[in-house]
VOPAGU-2260 file (C-alpha; in pm, 1 decimal, decimal comma):
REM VOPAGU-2260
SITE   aa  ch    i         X         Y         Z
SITE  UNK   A    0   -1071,0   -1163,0     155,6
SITE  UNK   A    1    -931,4   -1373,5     456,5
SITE  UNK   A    2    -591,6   -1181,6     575,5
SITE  UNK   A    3    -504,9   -1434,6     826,1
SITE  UNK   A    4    -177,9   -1555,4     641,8
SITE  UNK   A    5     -76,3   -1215,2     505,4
SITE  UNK   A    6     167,8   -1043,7     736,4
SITE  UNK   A    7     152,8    -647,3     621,2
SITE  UNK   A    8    -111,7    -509,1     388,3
SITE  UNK   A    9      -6,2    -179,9     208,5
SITE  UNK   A   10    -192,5     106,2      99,2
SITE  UNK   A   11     -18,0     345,3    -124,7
SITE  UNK   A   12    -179,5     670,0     -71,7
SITE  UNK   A   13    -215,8     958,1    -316,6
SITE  UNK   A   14    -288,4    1295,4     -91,7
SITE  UNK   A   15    -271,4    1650,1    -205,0
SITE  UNK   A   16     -52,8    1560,2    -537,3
SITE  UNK   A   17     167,0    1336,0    -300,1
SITE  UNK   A   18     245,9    1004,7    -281,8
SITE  UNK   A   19     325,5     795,3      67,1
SITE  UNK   A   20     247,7     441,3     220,2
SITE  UNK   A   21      93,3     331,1     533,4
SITE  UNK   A   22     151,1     -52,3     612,5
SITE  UNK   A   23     -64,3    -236,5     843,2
SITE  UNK   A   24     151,3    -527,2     984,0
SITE  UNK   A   25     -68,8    -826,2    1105,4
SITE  UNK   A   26     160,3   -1050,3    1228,8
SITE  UNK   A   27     289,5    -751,8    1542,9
SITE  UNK   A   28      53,9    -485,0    1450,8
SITE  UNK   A   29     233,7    -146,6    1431,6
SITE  UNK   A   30     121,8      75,6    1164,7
SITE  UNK   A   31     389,4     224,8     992,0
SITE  UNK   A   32     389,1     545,1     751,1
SITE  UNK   A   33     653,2     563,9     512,3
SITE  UNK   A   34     729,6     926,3     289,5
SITE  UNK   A   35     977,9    1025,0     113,3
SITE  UNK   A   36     989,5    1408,5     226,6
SITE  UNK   A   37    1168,2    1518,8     508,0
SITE  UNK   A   38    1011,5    1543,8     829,0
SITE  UNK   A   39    1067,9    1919,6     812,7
SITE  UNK   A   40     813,3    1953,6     551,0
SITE  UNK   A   41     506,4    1785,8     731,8
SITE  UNK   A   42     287,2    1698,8     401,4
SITE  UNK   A   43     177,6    1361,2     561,3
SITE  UNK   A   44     -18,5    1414,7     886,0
SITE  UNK   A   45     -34,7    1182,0    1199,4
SITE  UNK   A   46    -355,0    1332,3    1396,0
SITE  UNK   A   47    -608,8    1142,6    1556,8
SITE  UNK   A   48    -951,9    1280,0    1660,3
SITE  UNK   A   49   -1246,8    1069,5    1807,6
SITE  UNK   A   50   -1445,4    1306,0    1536,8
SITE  UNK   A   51   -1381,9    1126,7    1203,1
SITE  UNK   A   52   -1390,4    1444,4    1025,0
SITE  UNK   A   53   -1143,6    1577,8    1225,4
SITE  UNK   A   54    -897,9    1324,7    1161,1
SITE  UNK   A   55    -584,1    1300,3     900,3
SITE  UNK   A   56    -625,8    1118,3     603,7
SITE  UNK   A   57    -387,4     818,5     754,5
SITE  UNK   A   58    -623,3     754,8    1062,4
SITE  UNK   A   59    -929,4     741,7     839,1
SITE  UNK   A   60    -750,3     505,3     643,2
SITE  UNK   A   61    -688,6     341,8     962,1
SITE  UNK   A   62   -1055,1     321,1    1090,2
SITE  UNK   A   63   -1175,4     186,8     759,6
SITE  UNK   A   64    -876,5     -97,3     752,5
SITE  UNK   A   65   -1023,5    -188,1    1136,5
SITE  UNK   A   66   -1397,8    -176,4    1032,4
SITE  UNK   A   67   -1287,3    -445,6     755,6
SITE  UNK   A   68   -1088,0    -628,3     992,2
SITE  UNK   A   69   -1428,8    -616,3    1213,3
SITE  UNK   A   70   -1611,8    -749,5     922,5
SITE  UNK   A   71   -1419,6   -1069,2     848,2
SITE  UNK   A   72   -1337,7   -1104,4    1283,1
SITE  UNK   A   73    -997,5   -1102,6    1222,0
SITE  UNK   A   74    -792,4   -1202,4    1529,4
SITE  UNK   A   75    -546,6    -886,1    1565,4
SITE  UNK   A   76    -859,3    -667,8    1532,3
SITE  UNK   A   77    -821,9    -525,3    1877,2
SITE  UNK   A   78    -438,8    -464,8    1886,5
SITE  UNK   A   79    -478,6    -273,6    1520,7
SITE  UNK   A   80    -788,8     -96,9    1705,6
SITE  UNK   A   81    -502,9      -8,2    2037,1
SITE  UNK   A   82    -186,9      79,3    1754,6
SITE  UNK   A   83     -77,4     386,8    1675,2
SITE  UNK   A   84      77,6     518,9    1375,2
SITE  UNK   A   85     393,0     603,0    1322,2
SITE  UNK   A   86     658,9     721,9    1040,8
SITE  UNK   A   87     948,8     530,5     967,8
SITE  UNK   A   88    1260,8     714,6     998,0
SITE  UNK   A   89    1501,3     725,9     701,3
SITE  UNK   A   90    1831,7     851,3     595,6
SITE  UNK   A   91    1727,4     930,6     239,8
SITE  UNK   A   92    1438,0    1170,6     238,8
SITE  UNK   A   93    1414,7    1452,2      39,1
SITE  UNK   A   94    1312,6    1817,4      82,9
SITE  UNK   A   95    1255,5    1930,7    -300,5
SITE  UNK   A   96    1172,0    1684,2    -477,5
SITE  UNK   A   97     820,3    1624,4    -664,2
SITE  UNK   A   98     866,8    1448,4    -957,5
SITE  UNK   A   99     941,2    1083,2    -831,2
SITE  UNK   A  100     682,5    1060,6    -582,5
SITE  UNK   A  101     568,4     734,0    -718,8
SITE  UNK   A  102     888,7     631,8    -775,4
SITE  UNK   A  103     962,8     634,9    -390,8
SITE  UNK   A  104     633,2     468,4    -331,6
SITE  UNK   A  105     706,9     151,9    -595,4
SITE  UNK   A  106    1047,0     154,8    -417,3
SITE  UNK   A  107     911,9     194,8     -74,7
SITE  UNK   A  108     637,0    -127,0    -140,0
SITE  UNK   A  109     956,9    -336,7    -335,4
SITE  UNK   A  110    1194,3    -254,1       9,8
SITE  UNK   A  111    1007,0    -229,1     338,9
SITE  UNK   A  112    1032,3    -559,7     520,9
SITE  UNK   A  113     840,4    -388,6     831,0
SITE  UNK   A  114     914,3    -225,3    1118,8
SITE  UNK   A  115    1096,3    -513,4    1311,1
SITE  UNK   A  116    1370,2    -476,9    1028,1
SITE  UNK   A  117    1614,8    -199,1     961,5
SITE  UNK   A  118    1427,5       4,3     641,5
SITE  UNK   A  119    1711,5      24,6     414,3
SITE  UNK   A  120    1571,3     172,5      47,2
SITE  UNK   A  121    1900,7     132,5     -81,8
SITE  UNK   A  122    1890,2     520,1    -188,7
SITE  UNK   A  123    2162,9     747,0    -140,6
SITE  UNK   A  124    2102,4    1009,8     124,0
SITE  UNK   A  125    2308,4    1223,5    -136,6
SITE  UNK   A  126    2087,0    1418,7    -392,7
SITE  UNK   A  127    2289,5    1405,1    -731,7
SITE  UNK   A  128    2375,5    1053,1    -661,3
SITE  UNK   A  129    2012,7     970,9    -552,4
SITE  UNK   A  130    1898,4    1117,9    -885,3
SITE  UNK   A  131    2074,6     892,6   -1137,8
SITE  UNK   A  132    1995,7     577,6    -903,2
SITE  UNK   A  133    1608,4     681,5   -1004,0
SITE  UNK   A  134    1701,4     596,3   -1370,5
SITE  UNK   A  135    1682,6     216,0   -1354,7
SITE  UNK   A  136    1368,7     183,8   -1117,4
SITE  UNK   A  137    1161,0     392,7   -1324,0
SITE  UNK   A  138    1261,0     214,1   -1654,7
SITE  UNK   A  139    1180,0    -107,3   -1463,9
SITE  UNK   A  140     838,6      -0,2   -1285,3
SITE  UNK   A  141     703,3     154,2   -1617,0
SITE  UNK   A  142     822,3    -180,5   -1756,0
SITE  UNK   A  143     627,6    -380,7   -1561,4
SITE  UNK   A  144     320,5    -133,8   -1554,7
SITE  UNK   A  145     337,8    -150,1   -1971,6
SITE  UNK   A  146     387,1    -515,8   -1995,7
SITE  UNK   A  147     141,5    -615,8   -1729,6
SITE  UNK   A  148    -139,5    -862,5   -1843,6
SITE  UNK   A  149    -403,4    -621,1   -1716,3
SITE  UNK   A  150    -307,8    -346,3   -1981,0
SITE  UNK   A  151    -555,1    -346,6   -2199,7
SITE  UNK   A  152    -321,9    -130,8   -2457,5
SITE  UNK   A  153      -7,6    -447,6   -2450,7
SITE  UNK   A  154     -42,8    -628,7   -2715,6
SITE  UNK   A  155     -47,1    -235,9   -2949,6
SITE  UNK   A  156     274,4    -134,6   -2684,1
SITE  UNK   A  157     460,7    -432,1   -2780,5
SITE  UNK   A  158     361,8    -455,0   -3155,9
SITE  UNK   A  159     443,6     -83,8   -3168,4
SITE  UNK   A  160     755,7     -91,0   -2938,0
SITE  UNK   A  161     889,3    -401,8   -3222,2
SITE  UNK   A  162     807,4    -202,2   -3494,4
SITE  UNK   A  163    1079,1     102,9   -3374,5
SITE  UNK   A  164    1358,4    -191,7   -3279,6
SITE  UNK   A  165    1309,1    -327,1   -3612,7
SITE  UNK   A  166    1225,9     -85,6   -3861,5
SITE  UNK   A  167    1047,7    -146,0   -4178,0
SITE  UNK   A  168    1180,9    -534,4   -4134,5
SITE  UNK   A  169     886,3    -650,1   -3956,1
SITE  UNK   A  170     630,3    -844,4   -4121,1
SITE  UNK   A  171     243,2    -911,4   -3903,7
């Protein structure tokens, strides 16, 4: 795949029953980390190591994305070889909760215009009020998930999902 017009490439990330996203931006090359948990509870790791077993999973991630970018001679392959990671601060993270990880990641993806902009999630920094602003988003991204063209199960979600709106009214 030829990356040359694509400005950030993101790779949602799925770590010890926790979800996070590291964006490579092309266009200026940082490499951004974005989490939902609070920076007191360290569950995403930034650690380099020149031994690639010794690394965290986000600079593995890293040295595969620059092999790839080797493969196809991308231009910014040297500045994304010289970049280091870093996490994007936020206002709204969270220290307890475990339930919306993927939530925050769909969110996250939908939001993050990279790191030359001002992140704003548009989540409250306040945890009741952050919790009912979670409603909508995951009744939209399971939306889209259900009704995507790729799931093989849509045409039985929708027949079945008509079938409860209707009642015994509908006719196939």
């Amino acid at each position: 795949m030829d990356l040359r017009g694509i400005n950030m490439v993101f790779m949602p990330m799925l770590e010890h029953d926790h979800n996070y996203l590291i964006v490579f931006e092309l266009k200026h090359t940082p490499i951004s980390v974005i989490d939902n948990f609070s920076d007191a509870y360290q569950l995403v790791h930034l650690n380099d190591h020149y031994d690639y077993f010794e690394k965290d999973a986000t600079y593995k991630v890293k040295e595969i994305f620059v092999k790839y970018l080797e493969h196809v001679k991308h231009p910014k392959t040297d500045e994304m070889i010289a970049s280091k990671i870093k996490k994007v601060k936020r206002t709204w993270s969270t220290t307890g909760n475990a339930l919306d990880y993927v939530v925050f990641l769909m969110r996250h993806m939908e939001k993050y215009m990279g790191p030359r902009e001002e992140f704003s999630s548009g989540l409250s920094s306040n945890g009741p009020k952050k919790i009912k602003q979670f409603k909508n988003p995951r009744k939209k991204y399971v939306a889209h998930i259900l009704m995507s063209e790729c799931n093989k199960l849509r045409e039985k979600i929708q027949i079945e999902a008509l079938g409860k709106w209707y009642g015994d009214n509908v006719f196939w």
